[in-house]
N, C-alpha and C positions, 0 to 999 in steps of 0.2 A: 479754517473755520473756528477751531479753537481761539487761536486770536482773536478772532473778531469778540467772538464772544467776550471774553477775559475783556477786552478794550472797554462793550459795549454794556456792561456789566457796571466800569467804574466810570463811564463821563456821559451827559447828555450832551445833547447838542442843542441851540436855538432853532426855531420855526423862520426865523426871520434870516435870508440869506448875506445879508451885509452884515450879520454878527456870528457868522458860521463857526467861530471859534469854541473847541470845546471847553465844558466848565465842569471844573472837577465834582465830582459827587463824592469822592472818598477814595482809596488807595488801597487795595487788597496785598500783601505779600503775601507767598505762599512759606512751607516753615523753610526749604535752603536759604532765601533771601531774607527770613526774620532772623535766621539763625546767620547768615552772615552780617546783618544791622546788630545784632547782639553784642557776638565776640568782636567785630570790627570798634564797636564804642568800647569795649571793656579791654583788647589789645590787638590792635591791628599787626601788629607780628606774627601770632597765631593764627590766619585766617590759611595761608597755604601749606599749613599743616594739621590744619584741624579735618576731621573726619568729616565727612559729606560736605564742604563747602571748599573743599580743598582744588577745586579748578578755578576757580576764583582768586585774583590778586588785591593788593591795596588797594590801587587802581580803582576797580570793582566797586570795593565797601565805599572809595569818595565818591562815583556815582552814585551808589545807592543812596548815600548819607544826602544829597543834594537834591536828586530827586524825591524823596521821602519829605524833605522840607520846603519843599512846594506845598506840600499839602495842608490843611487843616483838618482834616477828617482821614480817622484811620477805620480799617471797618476789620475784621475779622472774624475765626471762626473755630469752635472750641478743638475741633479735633489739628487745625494749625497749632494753636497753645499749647495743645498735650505735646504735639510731634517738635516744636521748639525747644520746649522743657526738656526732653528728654535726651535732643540732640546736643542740648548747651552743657553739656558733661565738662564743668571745670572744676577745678580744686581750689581750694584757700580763698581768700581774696578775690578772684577772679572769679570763682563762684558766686557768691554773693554779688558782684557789681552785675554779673549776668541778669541773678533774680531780681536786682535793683531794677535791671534794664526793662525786663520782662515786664515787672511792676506797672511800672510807669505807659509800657505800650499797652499792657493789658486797661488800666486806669481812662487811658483816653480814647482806646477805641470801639465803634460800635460794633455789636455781633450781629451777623447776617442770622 
């Protein structure tokens, strides 16, 4: 049931059965998956050892990176940003290219 929802949440679907294909309305991640589109752009090295996204391989992050660029429309929601933010605990350099990352997802996505 959850599924569906979560599905039915991010696509419509046509009225017209010869175009039954769905059409994206936007693309939700929750924070493990924003936080592994994060650290995967800033160092896919670190993704099976980073805290909470650590079941996750490289593997993983190129699906995500691929399916996330399917999309045009990102949607989100403040308490996702807060729990990403806090989860993307890098230092130096890689800190920054995080908030860079963040930047940019928060920039072009709309809030639910």
């Amino acid at each position: 049931m959850i599924g569906r929802l979560a599905f039915a949440s991010t696509r419509s679907y046509s009225r017209n059965p010869s175009t039954r294909r769905p059409k994206a309305v936007g693309l939700f991640l929750d924070a493990s998956l924003l936080v592994l589109w994060v650290v995967g752009n800033v160092n896919p090295r670190r993704i099976e050892g980073f805290k909470g996204i650590s079941k996750y391989s490289i593997g993983d992050f190129i699906l995500l990176s691929d399916f996330v660029g399917r999309y045009s429309v990102m949607r989100t929601a403040p308490h996702v940003l807060a729990e990403a933010g806090n989860l993307t605990d890098l230092k130096g350099d890689e800190r920054r290219m995080a908030r860079l990352c963040l930047k940019d997802w928060i920039g072009t996505a709309l809030e639910f």
